[in-house]
N, C-alpha and C positions, 0 to 999 in steps of 0.2 A: 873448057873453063865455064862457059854460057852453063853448059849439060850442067857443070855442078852447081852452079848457085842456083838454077833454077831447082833441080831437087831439094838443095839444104833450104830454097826460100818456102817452096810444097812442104817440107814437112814441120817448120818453125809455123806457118798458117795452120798445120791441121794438130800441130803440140798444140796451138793457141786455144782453136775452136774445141780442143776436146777437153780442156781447162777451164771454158768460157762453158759449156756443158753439163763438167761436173760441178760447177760454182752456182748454174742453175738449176740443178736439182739437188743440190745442197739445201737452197734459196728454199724452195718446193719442201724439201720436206719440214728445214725447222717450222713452215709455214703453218703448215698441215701437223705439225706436233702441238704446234702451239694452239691451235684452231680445235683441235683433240682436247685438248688440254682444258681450255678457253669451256668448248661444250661439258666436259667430265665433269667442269665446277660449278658452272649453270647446272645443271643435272641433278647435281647432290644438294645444291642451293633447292631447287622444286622442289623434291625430295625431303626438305626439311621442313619445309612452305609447308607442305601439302599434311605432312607429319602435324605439325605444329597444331593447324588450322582443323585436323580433326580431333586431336587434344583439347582446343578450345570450346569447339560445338559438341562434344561430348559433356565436356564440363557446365555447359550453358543449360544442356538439354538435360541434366540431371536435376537440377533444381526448376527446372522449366515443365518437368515430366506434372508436377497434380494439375498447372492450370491447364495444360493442352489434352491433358485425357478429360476436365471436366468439359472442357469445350465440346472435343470431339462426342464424349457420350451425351452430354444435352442436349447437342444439334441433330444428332441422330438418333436418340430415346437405345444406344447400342445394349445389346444386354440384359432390357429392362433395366435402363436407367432411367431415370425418373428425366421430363421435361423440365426447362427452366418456367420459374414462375412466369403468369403472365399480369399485367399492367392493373390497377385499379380499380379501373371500368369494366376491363371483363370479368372481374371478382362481380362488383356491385350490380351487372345487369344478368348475369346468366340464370338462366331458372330452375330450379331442382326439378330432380323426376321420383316424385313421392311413390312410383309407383316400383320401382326398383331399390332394392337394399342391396348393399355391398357391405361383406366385413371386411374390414382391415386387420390384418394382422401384427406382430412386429415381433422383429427378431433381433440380436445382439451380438455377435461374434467379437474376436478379437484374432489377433494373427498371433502366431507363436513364441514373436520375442516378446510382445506385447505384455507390460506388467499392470495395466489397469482394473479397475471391475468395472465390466461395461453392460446395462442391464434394462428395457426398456419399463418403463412407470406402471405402462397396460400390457394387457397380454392382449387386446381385443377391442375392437369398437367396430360402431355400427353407425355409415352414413348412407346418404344418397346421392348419387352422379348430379352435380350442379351443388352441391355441400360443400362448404370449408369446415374441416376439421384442424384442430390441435390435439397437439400428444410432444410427452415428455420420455426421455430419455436420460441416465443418470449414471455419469464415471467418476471413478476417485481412482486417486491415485495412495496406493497403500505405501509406497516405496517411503525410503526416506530421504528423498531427492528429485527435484525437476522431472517429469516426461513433458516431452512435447510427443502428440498423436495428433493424427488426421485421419479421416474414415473416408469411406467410398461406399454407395449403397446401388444396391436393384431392385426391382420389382418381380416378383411371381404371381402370374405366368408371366411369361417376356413380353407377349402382346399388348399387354395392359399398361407398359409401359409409357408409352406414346398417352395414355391419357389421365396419368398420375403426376399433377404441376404439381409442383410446391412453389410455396411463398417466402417460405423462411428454413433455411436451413443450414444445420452447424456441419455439414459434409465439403468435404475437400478443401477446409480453411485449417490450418496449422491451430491446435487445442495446447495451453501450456499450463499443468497441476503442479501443484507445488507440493510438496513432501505431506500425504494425509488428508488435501485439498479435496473436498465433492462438490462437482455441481451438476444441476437439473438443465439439458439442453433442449431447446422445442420443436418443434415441426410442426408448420403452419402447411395444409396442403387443400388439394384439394382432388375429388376424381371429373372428367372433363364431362359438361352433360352430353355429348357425341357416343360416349362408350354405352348407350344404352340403344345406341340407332346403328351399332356394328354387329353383324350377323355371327363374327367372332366371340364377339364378350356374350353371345345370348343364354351360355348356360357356365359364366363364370359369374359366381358370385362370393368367393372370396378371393383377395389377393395379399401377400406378405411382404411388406416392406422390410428389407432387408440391412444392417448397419455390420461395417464391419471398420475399425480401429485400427492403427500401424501405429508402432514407433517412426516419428517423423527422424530420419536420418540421411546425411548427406548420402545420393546415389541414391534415393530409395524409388523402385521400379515398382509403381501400382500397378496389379494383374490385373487385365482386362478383363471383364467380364462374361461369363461364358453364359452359354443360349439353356435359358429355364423355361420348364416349360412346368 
């Protein structure tokens, strides 16, 4: 009699234990489902974040695209883009070099949805490195309705770039005509007196400022400017 209950008591302990076993790895998996589960949602949450947040800065950098390319090409003259003006004093103290002429040229383009007429005043003029010069530029709008336009300009050769400031200019500011509207735009500049003491500019003596127009439109991606020579 001892014989049996101690067997019926062994196998009622190891029913137990192996009850107590599968209950905890029951335990373990809903754990581990849930914990699965728990990361899937986090995951798709980042996933949305991450979505979202380059939908934003897309959106931001489209309208953000004319200030940061003027930036980037004025701090670096990229392209033959012209320098940003510099301060008052260096206008009013720097010295001409009578002994050098430079023509300036000027050119007009427009881009292809572009419905303005865009056209520069001269075809030509004639200063000297340490000269401020003006010159006019003139768009109308023929349409019978609103454009807004913005321009982007370079310099030929490229090199000349770095020494072509302006002081005043209608480039990379949003331009708004009204249906039939013209007006005359200026360009206060100047060529830098240094461009006559680089062994580069010694046998350039024209250079062509360049304007080219866009429809100003949401998304709109200004082309950088490519290497002129």
């Amino acid at each position: 009699m001892l014989t049996v209950k101690l067997q019926s008591t062994l196998r009622s302990s190891r029913n137990f234990n192996s009850g107590v076993v599968r209950l905890n790895n029951y335990a373990d998996k809903e754990e581990a489902s849930g914990t699965e589960a728990e990361f899937m949602s986090r995951g798709t949450k980042s996933t949305l974040y991450y979505v979202a947040a380059v939908g934003v800065l897309a959106f931001g950098l489209s309208y953000a695209a004319v200030p940061l390319y003027r930036i980037f090409c004025q701090a670096y003259s990229y392209g033959g883009t012209t320098q940003a003006g510099h301060d008052a004093d260096r206008v009013e103290t720097m010295e001409k070099v009578k002994e050098r002429v430079i023509r300036i040229r000027f050119n007009a383009d427009i881009a292809a949805s572009m419905t303005w007429n865009f056209r520069p005043q001269q075809s030509e003029i004639k200063i000297h490195p340490g000269e401020t010069a003006l010159a006019f530029y003139t768009a109308k709008n023929p349409t019978d309705h609103p454009v807004i336009g913005v321009s982007t300009y370079n310099v030929v050769p490229f090199d000349a770039g770095q020494y072509f400031n302006k002081i005043q200019c209608f480039c990379f500011e949003e331009q708004m005509l009204n249906p039939h509207e013209q007006v005359d735009m200026p360009v206060f500049f100047y060529i830098d007196p240094e461009f006559a003491e680089d062994p580069k500019m010694q046998n350039v003596d024209l250079i062509t400022l360049s304007y080219t127009f866009f429809e100003a439109r949401e998304g709109l991606q200004l082309p950088i400017p490519q290497f002129s020579r």
